[in-house]
N, C-alpha and C positions, 0 to 999 in steps of 0.2 A: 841542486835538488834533481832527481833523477824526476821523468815526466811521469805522468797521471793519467789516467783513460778518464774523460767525463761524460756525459749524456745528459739532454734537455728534453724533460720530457712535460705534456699536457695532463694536467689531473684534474678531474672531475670535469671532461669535456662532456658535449652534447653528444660525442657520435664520432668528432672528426674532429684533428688538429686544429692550432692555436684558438682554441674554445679552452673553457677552464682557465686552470692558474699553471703558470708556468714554476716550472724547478729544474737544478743543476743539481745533481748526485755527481762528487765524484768517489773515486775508490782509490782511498789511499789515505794515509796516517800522518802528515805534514806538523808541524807545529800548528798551535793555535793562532799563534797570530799572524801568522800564515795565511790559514782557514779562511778568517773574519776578513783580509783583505780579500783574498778569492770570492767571498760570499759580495764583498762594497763591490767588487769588480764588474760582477755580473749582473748584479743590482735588483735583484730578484726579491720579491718577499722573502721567503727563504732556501737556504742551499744547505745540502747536504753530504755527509764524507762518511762513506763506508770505511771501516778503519783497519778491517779482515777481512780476510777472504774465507775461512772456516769460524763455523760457530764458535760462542763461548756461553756454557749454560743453555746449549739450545738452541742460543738466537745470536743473531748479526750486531756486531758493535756500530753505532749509528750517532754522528754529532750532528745537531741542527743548529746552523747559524742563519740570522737577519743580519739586513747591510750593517747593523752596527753593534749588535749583541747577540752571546749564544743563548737560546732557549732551551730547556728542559723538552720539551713537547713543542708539535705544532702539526694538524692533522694531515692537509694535504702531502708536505714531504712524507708520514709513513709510508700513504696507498704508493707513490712515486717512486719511493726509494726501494720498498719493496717489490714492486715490478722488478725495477732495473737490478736486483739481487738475483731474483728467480730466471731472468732471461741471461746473466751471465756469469754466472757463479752455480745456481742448483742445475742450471740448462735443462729442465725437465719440467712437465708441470705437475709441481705437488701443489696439495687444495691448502696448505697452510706454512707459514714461517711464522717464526717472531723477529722481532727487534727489542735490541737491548737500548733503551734510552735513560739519559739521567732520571726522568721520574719514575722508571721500573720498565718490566719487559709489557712490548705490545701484541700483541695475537693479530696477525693480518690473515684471513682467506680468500681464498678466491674462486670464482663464482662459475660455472657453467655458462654462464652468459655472458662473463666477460666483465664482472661488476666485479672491484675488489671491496671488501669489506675490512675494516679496523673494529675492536669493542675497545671504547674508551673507560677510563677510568671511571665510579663514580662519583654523579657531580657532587659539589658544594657549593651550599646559595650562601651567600654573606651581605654585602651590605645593603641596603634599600636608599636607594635617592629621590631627592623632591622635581618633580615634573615639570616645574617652573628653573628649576637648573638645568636639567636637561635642554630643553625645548631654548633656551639662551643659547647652550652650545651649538646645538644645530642648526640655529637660524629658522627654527619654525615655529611658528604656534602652539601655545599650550594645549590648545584644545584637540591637536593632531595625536597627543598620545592618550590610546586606549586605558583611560583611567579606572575600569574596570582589574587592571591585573596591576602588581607591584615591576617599576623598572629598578633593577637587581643586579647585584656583580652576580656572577656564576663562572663555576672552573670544572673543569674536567682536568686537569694541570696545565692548561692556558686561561687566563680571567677574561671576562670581556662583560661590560656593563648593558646588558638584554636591554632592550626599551620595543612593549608591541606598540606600534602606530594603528590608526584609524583607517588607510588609504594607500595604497600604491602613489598615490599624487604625493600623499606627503613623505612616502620613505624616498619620492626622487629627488625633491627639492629640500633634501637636507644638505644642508655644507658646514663644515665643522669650523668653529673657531677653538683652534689650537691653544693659545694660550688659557682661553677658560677652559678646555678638556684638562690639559698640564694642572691645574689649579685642583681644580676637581677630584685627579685620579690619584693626586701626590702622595696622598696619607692610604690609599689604596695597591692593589695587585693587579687588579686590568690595567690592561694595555689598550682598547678602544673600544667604543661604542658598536653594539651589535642591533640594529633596525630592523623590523619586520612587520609584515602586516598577513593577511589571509587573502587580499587580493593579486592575483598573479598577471603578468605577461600571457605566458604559456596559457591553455585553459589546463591542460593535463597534471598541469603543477598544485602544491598546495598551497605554498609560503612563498614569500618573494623578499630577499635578506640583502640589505648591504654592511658590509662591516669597515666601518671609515676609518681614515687618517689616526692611526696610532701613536704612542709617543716615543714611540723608538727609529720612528724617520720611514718605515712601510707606509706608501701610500694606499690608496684605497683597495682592496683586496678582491680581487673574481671569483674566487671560492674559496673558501673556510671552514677546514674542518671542523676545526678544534671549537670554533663557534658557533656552528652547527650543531652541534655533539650537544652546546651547552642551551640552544634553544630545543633541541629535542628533549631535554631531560628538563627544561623550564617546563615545557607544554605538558608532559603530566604530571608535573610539581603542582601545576598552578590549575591540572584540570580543564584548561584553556580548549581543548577539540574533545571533552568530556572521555574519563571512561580510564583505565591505568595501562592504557597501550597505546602508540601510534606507529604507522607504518606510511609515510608520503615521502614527498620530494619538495625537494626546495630548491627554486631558481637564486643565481646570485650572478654580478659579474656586468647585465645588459645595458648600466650605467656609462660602463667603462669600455664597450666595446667587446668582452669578452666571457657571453653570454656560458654560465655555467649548472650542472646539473650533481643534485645531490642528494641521496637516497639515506631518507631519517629513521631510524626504529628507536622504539628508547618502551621501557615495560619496566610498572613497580612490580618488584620478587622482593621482597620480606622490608627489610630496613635499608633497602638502594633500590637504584635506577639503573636499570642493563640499557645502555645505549650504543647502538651501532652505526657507522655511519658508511655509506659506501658509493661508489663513483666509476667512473670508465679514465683511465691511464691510454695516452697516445705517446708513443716516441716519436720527436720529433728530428733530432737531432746526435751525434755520436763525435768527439775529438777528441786529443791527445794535448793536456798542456806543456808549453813546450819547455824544454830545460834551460837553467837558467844557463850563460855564457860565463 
């Protein structure tokens, strides 16, 4: 296998390296299972493989792998991967690209201020579950989830089961027992619980999100787009910050050490939800895998 150029880059940081979630793009066409070991390798939530270097339709060919399965979508690799497009491949700054991914092309811009932006698909709410399963899973209290609104799969083309909590105390002291999630999620398409509440860390923030232990082996996540995406387009499903618009931020990540920042829009236009989501991209890192012997 002749070698690879890859890059480690920070998305949805605060401002400065290893903040956000980390990602490995590399650029290059390998076999898939190839890929999936390079993605176990690195061991990253997810890793992604630019597959050309010239468009097809417009946009950049794009595979996203987790340590142990390839995904359709997943938010932070877009804004990431499309960085590391625009700085090595377009080397100019244009205000937009797409990406081609399995569940359709993505529209990324990018921002004057340095914020890139993704519009995600719109969402789909599906299943509703009981609060008292929930709150089992999590090791918390029934009474910690805001029973005012329904906890809900939701998908933008990644699922994740929304649950708003009462308190920042109770989204920290959630710990997942895995085997009831596995049980729970089986006859489902999420992949992990999405936690939130309206009190923040930050004061400047709105939301304060963690999205836990999934069941495809990612541990706890620092920032999330694709979950993100799906509680911005919850909040004026559900009318929750009143009104058919929002425009905040949401902290994720300060659980784990790796405090991150993430810019929600989401507006009802006719019979959907326009959600956007957007972040700050740091490169941290640039190598060359090396050929085999």
């Amino acid at each position: 296998m002749s070698r690879m150029e890859f890059y480690i880059v920070d998305v949805f940081t605060i401002g400065r390296k290893y903040t956000g979630n980390q990602l490995a793009v590399y650029l290059g066409d390998p076999p898939a299972s190839l890929m999936q070991q390079l993605a176990k390798e690195i061991n990253f939530s997810e890793t992604t493989f630019v597959t050309a270097d010239v468009p097809e339709n417009g946009g950049y060919n794009v595979r996203i792998f987790m340590p142990e399965v390839e995904v359709d979508f997943a938010g932070h690799p877009v804004l990431g991967t499309a960085f590391v497009i625009r700085r090595e491949y377009i080397r100019q700054p244009v205000e937009q690209l797409l990406l081609n991914l399995p569940l359709g092309q993505i529209r990324v811009t990018f921002g004057a201020d340095g914020i890139i932006w993704m519009r995600q698909n719109n969402p789909t709410f599906g299943a509703r579950f009981n609060a008292a399963d929930l709150a089992r899973i999590l090791n918390i209290d029934e009474s910690d989830i805001d029973s005012r609104y329904p906890i809900q799969e939701v998908s933008t083309g990644m699922a994740f089961v929304l649950a708003p909590l009462r308190s920042l105390a109770a989204v920290q002291k959630a710990r997942v027992n895995l085997d009831r999630l596995r049980a729970l999620l089986g006859a489902h398409d999420a992949i992990a619980p999405a936690i939130f509440c309206a009190e923040t860390l930050n004061p400047e923030n709105d939301i304060h999100v963690r999205v836990l232990d999934d069941i495809y082996g990612a541990p706890e996540d620092p920032a999330t787009g694709s979950a993100n995406g799906c509680i911005a387009g919850y909040l004026v499903k559900h009318g929750v910050r009143g009104g058919d618009h929002i425009a905040i931020r949401s902290e994720q990540g300060y659980q784990i050490g790796r405090p991150s920042l993430l810019h929600l829009e989401a507006r009802q236009s006719d019979e959907e939800i326009v959600i956007r989501v957007g972040g700050r991209v740091e490169l941290v890192a640039q190598g060359q895998l090396a050929a085999d012997d």
